[in-house]
TORPA-4810 file (N, C-alpha, C, O; in nm, 3 decimals):
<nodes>
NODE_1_0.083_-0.121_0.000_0.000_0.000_0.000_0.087_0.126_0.000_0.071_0.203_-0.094_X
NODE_2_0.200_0.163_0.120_0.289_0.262_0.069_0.370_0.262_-0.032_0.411_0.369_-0.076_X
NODE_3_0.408_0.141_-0.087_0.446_0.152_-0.230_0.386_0.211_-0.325_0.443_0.301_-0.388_X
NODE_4_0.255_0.170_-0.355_0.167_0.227_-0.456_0.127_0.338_-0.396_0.072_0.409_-0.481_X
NODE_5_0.127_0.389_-0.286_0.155_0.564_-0.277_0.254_0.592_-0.311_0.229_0.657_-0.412_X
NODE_6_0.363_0.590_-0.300_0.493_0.698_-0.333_0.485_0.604_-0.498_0.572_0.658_-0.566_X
NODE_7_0.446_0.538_-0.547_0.452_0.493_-0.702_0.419_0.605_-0.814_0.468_0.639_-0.921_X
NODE_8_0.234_0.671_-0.680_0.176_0.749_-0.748_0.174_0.888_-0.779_0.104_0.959_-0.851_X
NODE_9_0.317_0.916_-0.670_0.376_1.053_-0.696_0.457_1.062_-0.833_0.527_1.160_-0.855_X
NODE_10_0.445_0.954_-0.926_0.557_0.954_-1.009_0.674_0.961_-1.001_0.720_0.885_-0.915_X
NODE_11_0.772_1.041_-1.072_0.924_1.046_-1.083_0.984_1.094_-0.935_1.091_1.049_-0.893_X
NODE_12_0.920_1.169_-0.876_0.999_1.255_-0.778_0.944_1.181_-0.646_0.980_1.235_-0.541_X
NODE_13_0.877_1.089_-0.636_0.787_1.032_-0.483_0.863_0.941_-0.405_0.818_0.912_-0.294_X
NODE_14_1.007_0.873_-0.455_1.097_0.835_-0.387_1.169_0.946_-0.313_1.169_0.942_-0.190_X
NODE_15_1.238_1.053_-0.384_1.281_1.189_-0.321_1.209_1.190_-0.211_1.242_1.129_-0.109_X
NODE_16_1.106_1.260_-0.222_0.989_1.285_-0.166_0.971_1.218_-0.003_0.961_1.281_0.102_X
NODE_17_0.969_1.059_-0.025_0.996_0.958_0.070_1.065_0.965_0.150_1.045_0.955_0.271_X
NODE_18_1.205_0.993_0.068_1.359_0.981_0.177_1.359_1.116_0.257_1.397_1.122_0.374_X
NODE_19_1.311_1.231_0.180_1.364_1.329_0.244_1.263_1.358_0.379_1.300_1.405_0.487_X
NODE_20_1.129_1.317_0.342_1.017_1.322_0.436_1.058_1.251_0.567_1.018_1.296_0.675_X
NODE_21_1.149_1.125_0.560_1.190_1.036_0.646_1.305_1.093_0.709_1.325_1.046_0.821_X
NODE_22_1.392_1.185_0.669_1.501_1.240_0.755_1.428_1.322_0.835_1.442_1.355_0.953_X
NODE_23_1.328_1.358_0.728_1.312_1.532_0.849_1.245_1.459_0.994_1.311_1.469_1.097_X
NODE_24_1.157_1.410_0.996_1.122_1.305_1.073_1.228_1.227_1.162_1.193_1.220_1.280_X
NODE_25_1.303_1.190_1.144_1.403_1.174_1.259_1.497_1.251_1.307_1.584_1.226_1.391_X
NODE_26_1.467_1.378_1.231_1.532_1.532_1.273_1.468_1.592_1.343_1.511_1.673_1.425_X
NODE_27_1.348_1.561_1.323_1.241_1.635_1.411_1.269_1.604_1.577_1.332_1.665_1.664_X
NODE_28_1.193_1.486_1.577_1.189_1.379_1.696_1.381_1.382_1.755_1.393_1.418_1.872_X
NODE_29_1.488_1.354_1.694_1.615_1.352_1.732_1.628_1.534_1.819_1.710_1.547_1.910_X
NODE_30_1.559_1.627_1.785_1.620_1.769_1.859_1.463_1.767_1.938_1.467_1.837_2.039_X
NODE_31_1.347_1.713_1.919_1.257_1.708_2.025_1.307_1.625_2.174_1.266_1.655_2.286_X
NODE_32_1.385_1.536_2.150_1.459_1.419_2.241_1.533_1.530_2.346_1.515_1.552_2.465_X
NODE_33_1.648_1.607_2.219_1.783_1.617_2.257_1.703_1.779_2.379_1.739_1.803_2.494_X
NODE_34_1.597_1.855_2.301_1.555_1.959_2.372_1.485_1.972_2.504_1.472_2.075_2.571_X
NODE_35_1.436_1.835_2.536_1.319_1.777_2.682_1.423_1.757_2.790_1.425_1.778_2.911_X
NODE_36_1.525_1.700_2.686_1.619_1.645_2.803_1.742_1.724_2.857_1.845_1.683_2.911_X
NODE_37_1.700_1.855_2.824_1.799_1.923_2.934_1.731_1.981_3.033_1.615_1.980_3.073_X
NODE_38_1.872_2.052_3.075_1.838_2.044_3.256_1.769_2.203_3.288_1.795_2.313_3.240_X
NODE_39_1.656_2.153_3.406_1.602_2.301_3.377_1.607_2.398_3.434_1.616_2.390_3.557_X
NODE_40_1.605_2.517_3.375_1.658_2.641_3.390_1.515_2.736_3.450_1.503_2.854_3.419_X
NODE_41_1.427_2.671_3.528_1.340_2.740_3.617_1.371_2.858_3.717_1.480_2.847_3.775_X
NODE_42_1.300_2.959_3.746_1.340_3.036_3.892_1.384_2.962_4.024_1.462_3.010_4.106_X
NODE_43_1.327_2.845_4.035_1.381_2.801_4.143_1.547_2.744_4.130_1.638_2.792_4.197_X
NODE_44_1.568_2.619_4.018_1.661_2.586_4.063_1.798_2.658_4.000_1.907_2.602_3.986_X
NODE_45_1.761_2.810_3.962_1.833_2.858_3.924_1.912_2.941_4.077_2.030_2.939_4.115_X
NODE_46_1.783_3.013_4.139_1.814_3.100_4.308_1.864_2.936_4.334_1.946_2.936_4.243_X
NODE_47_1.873_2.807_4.387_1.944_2.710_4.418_2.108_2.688_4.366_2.201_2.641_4.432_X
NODE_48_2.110_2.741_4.214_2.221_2.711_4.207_2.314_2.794_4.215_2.432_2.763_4.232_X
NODE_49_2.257_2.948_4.198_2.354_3.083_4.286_2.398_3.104_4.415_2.485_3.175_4.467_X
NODE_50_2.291_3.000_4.465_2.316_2.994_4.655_2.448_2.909_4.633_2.560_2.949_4.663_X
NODE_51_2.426_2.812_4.589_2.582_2.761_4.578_2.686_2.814_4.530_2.797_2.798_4.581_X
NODE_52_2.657_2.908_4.389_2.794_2.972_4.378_2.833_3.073_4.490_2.954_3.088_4.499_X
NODE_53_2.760_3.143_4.578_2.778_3.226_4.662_2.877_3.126_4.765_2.994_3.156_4.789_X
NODE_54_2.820_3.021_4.812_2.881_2.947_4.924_3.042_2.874_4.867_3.113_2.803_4.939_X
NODE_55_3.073_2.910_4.733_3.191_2.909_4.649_3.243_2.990_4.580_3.297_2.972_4.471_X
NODE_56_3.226_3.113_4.654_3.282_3.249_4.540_3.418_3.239_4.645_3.472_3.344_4.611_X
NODE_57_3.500_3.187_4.741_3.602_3.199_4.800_3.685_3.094_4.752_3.808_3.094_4.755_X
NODE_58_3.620_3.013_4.712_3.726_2.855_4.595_3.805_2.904_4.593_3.812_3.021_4.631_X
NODE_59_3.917_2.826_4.541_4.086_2.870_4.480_4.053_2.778_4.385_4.133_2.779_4.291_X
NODE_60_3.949_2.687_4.373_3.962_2.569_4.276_3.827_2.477_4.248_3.740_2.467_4.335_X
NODE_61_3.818_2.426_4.149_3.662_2.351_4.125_3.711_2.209_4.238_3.617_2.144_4.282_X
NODE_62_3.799_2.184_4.263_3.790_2.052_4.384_3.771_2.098_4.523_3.815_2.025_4.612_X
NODE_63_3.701_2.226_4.560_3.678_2.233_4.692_3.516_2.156_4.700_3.420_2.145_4.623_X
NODE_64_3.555_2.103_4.868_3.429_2.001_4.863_3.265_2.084_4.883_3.161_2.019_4.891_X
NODE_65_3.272_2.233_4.887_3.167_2.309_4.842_3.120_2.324_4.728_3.007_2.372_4.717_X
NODE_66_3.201_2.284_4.605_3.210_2.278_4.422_3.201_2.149_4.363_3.198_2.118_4.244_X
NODE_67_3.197_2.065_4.485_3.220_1.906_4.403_3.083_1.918_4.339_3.100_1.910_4.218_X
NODE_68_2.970_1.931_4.363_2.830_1.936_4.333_2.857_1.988_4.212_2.893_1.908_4.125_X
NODE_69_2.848_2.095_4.186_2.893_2.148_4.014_2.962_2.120_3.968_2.927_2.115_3.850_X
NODE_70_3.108_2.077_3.986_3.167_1.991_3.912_3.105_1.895_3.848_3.090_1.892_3.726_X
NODE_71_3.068_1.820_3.920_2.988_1.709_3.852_2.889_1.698_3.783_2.865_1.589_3.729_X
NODE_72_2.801_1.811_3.764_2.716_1.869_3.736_2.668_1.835_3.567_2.724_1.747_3.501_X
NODE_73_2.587_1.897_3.527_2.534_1.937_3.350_2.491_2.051_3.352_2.466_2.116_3.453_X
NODE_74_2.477_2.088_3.228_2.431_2.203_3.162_2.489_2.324_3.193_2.596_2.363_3.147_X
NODE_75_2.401_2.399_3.290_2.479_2.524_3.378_2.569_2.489_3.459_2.681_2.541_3.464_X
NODE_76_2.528_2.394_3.534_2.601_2.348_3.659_2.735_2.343_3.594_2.822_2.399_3.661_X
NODE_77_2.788_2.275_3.445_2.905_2.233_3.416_3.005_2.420_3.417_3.112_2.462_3.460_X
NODE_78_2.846_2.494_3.314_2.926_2.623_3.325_3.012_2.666_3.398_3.124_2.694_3.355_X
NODE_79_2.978_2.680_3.514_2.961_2.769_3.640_3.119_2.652_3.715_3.208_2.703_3.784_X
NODE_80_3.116_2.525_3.685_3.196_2.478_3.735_3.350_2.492_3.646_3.466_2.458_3.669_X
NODE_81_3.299_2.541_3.566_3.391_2.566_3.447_3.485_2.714_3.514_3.607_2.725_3.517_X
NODE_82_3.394_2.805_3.557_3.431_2.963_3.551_3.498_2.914_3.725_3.596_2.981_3.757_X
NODE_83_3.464_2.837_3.801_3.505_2.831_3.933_3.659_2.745_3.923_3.741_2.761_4.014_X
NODE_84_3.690_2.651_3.800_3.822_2.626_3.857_3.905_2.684_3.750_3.998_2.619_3.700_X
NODE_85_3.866_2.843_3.702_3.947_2.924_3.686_3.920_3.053_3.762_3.924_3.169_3.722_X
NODE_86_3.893_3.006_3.878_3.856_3.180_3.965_3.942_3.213_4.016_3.934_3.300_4.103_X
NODE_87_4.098_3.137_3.971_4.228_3.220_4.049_4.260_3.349_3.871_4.327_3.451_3.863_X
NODE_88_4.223_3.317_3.823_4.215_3.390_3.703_4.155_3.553_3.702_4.078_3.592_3.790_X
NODE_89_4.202_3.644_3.586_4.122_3.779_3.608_3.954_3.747_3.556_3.937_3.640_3.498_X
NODE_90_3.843_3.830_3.574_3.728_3.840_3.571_3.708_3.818_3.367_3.632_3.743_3.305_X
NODE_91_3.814_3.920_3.313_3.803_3.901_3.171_3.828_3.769_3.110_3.764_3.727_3.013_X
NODE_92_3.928_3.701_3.174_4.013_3.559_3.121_3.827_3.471_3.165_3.739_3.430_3.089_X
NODE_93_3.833_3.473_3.269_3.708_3.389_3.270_3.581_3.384_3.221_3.487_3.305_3.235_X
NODE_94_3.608_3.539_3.129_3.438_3.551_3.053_3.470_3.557_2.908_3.399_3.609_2.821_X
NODE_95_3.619_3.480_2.885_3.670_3.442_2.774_3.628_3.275_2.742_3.586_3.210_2.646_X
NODE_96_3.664_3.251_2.873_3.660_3.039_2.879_3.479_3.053_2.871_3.429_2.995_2.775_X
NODE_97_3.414_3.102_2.933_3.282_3.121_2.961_3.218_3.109_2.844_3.143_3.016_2.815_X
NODE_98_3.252_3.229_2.754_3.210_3.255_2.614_3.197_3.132_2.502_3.111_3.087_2.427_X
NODE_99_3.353_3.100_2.542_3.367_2.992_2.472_3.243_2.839_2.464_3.185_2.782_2.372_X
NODE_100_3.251_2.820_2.641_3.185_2.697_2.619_3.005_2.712_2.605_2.921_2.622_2.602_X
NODE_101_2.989_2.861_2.599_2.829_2.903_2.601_2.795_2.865_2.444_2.692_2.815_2.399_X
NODE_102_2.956_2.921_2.351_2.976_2.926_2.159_2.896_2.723_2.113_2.827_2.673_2.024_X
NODE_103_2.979_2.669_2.266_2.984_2.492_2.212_2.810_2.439_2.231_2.741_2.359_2.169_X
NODE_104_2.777_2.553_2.380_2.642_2.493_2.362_2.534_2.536_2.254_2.442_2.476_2.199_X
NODE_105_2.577_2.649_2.248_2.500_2.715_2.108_2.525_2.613_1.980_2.430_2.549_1.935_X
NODE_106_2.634_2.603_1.935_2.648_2.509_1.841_2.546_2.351_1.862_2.476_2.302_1.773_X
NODE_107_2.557_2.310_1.964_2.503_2.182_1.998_2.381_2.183_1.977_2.318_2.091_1.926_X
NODE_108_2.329_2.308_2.022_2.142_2.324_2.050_2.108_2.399_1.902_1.994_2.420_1.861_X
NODE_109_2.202_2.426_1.848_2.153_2.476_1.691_2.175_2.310_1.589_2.094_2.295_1.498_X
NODE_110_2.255_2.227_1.606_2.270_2.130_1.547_2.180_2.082_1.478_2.074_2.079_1.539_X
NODE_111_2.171_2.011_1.296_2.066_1.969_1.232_1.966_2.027_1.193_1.894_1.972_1.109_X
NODE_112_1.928_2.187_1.257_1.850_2.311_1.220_1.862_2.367_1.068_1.774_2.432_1.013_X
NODE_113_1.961_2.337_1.022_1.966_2.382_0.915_1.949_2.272_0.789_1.904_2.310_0.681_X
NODE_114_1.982_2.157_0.806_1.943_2.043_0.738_1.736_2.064_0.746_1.647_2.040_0.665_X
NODE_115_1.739_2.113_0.876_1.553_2.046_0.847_1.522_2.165_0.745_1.488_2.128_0.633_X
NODE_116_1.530_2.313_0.770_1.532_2.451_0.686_1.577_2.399_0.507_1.501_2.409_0.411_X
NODE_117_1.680_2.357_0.505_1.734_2.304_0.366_1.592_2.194_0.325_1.554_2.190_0.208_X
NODE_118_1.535_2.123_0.415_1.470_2.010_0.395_1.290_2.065_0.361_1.199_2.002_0.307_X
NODE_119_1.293_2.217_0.423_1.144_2.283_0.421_1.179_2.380_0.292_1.071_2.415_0.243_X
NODE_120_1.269_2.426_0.232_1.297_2.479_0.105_1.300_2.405_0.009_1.270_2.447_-0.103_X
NODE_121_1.344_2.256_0.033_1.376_2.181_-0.129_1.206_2.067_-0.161_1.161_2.025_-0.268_X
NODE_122_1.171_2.057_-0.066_1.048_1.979_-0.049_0.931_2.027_-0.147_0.869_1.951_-0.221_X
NODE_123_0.907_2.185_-0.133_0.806_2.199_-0.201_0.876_2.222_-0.347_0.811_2.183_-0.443_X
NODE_124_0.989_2.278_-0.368_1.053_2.266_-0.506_1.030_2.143_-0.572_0.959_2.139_-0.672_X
NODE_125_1.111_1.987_-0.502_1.050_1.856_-0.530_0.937_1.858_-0.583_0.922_1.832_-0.702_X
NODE_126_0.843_1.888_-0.507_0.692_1.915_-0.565_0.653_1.933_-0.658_0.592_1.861_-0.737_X
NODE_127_0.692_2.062_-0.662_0.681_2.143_-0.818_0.759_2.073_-0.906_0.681_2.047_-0.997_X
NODE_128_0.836_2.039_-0.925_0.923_2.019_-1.059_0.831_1.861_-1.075_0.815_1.821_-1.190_X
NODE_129_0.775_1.778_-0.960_0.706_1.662_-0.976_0.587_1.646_-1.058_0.546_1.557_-1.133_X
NODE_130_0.526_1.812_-1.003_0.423_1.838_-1.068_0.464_1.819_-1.227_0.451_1.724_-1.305_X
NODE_131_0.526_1.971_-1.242_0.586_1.997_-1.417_0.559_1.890_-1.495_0.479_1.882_-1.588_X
NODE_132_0.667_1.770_-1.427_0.684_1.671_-1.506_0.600_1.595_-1.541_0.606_1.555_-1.657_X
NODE_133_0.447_1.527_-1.418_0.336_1.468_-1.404_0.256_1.565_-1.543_0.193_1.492_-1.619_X
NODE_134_0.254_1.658_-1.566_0.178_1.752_-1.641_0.258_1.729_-1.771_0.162_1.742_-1.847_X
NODE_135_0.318_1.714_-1.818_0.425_1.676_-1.933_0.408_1.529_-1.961_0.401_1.506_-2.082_X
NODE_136_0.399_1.426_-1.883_0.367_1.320_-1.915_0.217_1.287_-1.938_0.165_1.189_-1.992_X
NODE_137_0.155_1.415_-1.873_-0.017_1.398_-1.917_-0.042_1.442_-2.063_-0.120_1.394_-2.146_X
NODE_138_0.019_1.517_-2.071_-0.013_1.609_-2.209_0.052_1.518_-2.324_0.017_1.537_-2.440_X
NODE_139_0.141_1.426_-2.296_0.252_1.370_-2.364_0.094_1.251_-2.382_0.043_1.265_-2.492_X
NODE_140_0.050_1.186_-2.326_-0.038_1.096_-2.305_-0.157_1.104_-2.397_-0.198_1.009_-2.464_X
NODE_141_-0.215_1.242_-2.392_-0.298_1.317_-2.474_-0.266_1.341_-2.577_-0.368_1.379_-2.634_X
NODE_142_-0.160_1.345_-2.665_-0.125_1.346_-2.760_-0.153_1.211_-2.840_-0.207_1.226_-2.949_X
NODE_143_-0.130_1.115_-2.809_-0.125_0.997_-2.854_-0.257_0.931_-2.867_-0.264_0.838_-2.947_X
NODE_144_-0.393_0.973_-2.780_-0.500_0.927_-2.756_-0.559_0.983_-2.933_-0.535_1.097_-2.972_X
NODE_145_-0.631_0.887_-3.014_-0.652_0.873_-3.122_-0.830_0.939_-3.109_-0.873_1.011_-3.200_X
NODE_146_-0.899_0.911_-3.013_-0.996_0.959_-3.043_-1.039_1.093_-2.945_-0.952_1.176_-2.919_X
NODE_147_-1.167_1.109_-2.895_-1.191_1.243_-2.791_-1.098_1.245_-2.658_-1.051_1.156_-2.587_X
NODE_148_-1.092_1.369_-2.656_-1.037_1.314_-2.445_-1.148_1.353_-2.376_-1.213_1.456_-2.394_X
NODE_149_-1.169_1.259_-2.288_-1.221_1.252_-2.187_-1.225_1.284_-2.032_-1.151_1.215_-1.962_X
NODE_150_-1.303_1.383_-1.971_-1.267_1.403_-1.841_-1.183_1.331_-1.711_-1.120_1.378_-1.616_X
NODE_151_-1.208_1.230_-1.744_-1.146_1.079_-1.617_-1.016_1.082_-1.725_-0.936_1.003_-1.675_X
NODE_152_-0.979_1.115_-1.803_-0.816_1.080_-1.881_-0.780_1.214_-1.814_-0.729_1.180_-1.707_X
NODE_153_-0.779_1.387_-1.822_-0.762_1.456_-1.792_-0.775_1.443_-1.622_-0.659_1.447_-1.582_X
NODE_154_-0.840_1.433_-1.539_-0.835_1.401_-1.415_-0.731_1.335_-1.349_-0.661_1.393_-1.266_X
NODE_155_-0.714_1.210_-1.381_-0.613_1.127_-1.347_-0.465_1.201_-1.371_-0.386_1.226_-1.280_X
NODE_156_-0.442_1.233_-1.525_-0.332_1.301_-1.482_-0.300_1.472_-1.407_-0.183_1.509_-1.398_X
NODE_157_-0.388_1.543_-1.368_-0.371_1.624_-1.259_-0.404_1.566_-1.149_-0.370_1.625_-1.046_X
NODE_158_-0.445_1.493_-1.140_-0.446_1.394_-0.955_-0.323_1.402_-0.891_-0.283_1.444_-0.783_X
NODE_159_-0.255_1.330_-1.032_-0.115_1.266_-0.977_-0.019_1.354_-1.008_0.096_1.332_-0.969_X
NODE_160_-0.051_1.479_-1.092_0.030_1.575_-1.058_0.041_1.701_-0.973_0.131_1.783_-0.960_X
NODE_161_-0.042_1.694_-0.937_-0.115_1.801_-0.781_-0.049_1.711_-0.668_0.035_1.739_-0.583_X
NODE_162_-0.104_1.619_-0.690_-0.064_1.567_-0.518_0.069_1.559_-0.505_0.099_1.546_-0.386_X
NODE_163_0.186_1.562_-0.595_0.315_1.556_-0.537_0.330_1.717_-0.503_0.380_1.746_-0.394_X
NODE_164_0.291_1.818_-0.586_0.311_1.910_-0.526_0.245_1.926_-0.345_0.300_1.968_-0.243_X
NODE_165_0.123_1.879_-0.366_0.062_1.922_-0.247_0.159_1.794_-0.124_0.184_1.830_-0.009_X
NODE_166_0.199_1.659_-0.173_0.286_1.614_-0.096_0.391_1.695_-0.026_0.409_1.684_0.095_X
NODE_167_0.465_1.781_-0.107_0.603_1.845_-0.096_0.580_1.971_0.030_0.658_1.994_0.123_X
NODE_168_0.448_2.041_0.002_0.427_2.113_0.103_0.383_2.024_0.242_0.421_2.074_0.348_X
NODE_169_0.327_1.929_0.247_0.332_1.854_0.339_0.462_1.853_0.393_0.464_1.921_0.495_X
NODE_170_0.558_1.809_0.368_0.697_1.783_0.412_0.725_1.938_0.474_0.735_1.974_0.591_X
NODE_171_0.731_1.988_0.392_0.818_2.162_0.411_0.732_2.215_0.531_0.795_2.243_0.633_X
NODE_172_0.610_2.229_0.531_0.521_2.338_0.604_0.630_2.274_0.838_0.687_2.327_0.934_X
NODE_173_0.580_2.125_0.782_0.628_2.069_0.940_0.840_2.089_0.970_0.902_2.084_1.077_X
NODE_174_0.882_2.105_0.858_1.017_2.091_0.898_1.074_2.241_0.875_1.191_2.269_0.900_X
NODE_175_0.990_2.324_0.830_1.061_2.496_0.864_0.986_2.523_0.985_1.041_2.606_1.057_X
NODE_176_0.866_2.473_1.033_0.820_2.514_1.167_0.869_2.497_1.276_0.883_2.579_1.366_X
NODE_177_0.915_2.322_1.269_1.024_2.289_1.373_1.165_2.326_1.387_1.235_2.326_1.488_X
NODE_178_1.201_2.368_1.235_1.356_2.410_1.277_1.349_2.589_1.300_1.460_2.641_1.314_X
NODE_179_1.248_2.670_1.304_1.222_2.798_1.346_1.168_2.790_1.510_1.202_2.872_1.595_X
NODE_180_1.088_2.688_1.533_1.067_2.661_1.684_1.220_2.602_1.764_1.246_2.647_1.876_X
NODE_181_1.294_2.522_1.715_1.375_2.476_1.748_1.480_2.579_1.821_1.525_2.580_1.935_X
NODE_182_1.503_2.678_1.692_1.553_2.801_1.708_1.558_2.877_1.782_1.658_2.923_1.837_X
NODE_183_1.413_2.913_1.799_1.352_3.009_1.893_1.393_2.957_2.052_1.436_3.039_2.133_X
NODE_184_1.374_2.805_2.089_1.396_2.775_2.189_1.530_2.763_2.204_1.551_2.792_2.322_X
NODE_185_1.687_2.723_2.122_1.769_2.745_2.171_1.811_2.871_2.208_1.876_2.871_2.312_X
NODE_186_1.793_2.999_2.146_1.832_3.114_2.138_1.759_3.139_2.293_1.823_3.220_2.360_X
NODE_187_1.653_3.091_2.352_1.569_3.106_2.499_1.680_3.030_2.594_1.728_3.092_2.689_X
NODE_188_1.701_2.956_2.579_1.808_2.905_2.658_1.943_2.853_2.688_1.999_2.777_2.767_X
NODE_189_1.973_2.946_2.567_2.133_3.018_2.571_2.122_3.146_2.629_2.211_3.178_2.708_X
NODE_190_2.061_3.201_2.613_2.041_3.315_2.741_2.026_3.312_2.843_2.099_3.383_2.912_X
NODE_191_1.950_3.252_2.890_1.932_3.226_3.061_2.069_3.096_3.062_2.063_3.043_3.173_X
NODE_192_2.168_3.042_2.990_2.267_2.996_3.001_2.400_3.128_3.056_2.482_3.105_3.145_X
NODE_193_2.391_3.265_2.977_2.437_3.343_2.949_2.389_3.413_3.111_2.462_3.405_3.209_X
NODE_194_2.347_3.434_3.112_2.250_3.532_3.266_2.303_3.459_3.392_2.349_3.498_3.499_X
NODE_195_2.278_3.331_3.332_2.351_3.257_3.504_2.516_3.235_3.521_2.578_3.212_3.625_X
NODE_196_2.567_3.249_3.387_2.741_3.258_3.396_2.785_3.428_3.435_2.879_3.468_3.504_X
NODE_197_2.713_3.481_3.386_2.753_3.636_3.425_2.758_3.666_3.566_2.855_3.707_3.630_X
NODE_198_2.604_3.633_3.620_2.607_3.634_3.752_2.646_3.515_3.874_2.631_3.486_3.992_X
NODE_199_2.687_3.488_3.789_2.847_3.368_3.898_2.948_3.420_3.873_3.036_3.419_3.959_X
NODE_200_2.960_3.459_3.797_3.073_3.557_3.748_3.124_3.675_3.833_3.225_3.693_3.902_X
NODE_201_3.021_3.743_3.802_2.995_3.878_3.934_2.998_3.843_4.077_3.036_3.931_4.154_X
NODE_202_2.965_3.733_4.123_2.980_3.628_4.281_3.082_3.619_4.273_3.142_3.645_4.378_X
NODE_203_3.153_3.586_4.174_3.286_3.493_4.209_3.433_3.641_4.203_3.553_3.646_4.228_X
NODE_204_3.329_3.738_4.156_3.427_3.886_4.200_3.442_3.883_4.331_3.552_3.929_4.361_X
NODE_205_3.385_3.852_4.418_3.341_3.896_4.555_3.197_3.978_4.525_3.145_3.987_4.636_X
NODE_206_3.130_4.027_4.449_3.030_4.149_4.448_2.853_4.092_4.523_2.772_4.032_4.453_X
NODE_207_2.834_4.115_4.621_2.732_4.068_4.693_2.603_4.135_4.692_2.565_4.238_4.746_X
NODE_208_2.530_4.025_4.596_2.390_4.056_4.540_2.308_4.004_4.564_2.335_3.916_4.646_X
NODE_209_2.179_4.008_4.529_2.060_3.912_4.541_2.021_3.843_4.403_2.067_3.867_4.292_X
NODE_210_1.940_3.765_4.434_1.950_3.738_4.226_1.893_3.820_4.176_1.934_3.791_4.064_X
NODE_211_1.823_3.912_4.156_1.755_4.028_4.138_1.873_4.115_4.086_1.850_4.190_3.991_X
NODE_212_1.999_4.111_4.142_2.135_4.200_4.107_2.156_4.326_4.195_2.229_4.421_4.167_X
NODE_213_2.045_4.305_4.355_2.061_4.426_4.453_2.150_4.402_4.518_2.165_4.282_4.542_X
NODE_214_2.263_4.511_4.586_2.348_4.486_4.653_2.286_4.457_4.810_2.188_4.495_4.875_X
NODE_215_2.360_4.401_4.825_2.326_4.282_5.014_2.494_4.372_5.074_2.606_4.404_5.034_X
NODE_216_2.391_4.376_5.215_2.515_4.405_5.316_2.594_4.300_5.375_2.536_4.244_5.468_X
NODE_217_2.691_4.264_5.354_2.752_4.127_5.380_2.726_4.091_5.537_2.746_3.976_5.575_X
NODE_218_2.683_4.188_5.625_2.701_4.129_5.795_2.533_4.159_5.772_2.492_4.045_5.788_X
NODE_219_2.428_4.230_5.748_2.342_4.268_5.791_2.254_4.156_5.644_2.142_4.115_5.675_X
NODE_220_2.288_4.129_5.549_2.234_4.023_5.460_2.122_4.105_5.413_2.031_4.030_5.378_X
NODE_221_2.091_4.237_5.398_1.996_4.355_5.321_2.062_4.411_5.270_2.185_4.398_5.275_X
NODE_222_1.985_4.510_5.190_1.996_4.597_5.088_2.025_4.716_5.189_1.950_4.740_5.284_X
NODE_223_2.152_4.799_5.157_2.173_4.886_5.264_2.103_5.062_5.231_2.107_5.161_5.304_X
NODE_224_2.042_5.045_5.096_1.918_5.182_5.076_1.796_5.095_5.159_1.689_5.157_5.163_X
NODE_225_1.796_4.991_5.211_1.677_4.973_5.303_1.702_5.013_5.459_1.619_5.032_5.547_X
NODE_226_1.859_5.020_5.465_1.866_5.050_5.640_1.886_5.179_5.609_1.926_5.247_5.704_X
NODE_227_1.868_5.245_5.490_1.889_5.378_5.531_1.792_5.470_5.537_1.782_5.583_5.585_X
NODE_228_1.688_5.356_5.447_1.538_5.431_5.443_1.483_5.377_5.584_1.370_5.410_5.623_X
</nodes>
């Protein structure tokens, strides 16, 4: 039965097939890779600044206050990254920082552009499937010796419509997902970006709230509140 569907796309319905079948495990492969990271909520984000605070005095990612992030994923790896270079200046470390924020960006953009390549060439497929379905109809009609008939004309725009309308099938789902895809890495490379800065700024000594208000180090407030 799926044979004699993709048969009836004509010339281009194998294309059609294969490429429909990558995007499809492109899809599902960055739906996988996107669920399964680690999450970057309000809570366990104030959780994981409380810890860099209780490690902005490190000399090193093996103090047994850092083993936790060390070992860590995602941010946690960040942050454990910028802590066993905190004998380092503030710039050197928002150099290494940069860097490994560049690797996650790369990672979480990965295959985005294969599905985009895959939502541009799909409906082209289409079309040129069409062309050709319409060329072999007319080619068909030529040869027919007596009237043509509506059901002879039908049949061959059936089968040359539907590969086009196949091709947008393919394209419409794999530029949506690799523009959603997008949208969500670019969401959480930022709040990747927001939580290295401000470990960053901790690991100056500079004593904040996550909010970014300055705290009185003995009195643990905001010192425009003891003054108001």
């Amino acid at each position: 039965m799926l044979l004699e569907q993709i048969a009836s796309l004509g010339f281009m319905g194998w294309p059609l097939a294969i490429i429909s079948c990558i995007s499809v495990a492109l899809i599902l492969e960055r739906l996988i890779t996107f669920v399964m990271l680690p999450s970057l909520d309000n809570k366990s984000m104030q959780t994981l600044l409380n810890e860099v605070r209780g490690c902005s005095n490190c000399n090193n990612s093996q103090n047994k206050l850092c083993k936790n992030l060390v070992a860590g994923k995602g941010v946690r790896k960040g942050i454990a990254i910028l802590l066993s270079h905190n004998d380092c200046h503030k710039e050197m470390r928002e150099e290494v920082a940069g860097l490994w924020l560049l690797k996650q960006k790369n990672a979480l953009h990965a295959w985005l552009k294969p599905l985009m390549l895959i939502g541009i060439l799909a409906p082209m497929l289409g079309l040129l499937g069409t062309v050709l379905g319409l060329i072999g109809m007319f080619q068909g009609i030529s040869e027919i010796q007596g009237p043509v008939t509506p059901d002879v004309l039908a049949g061959g725009l059936w089968e040359a419509m539907f590969t086009t309308a196949f091709g947008l099938m393919v394209a419409i789902p794999s530029l949506a997902a690799a523009h959603s895809f997008g949208i969500w890495a670019n969401h959480y490379v930022s709040k990747l970006e927001f939580a290295l800065n401000h470990a960053n700024l901790l690991l100056e000594g500079l004593k904040m709230n996550d909010d970014g208000i300055a705290i009185n180090q003995e009195t643990g407030i905001c010192p425009e509140a003891v003054a108001a």
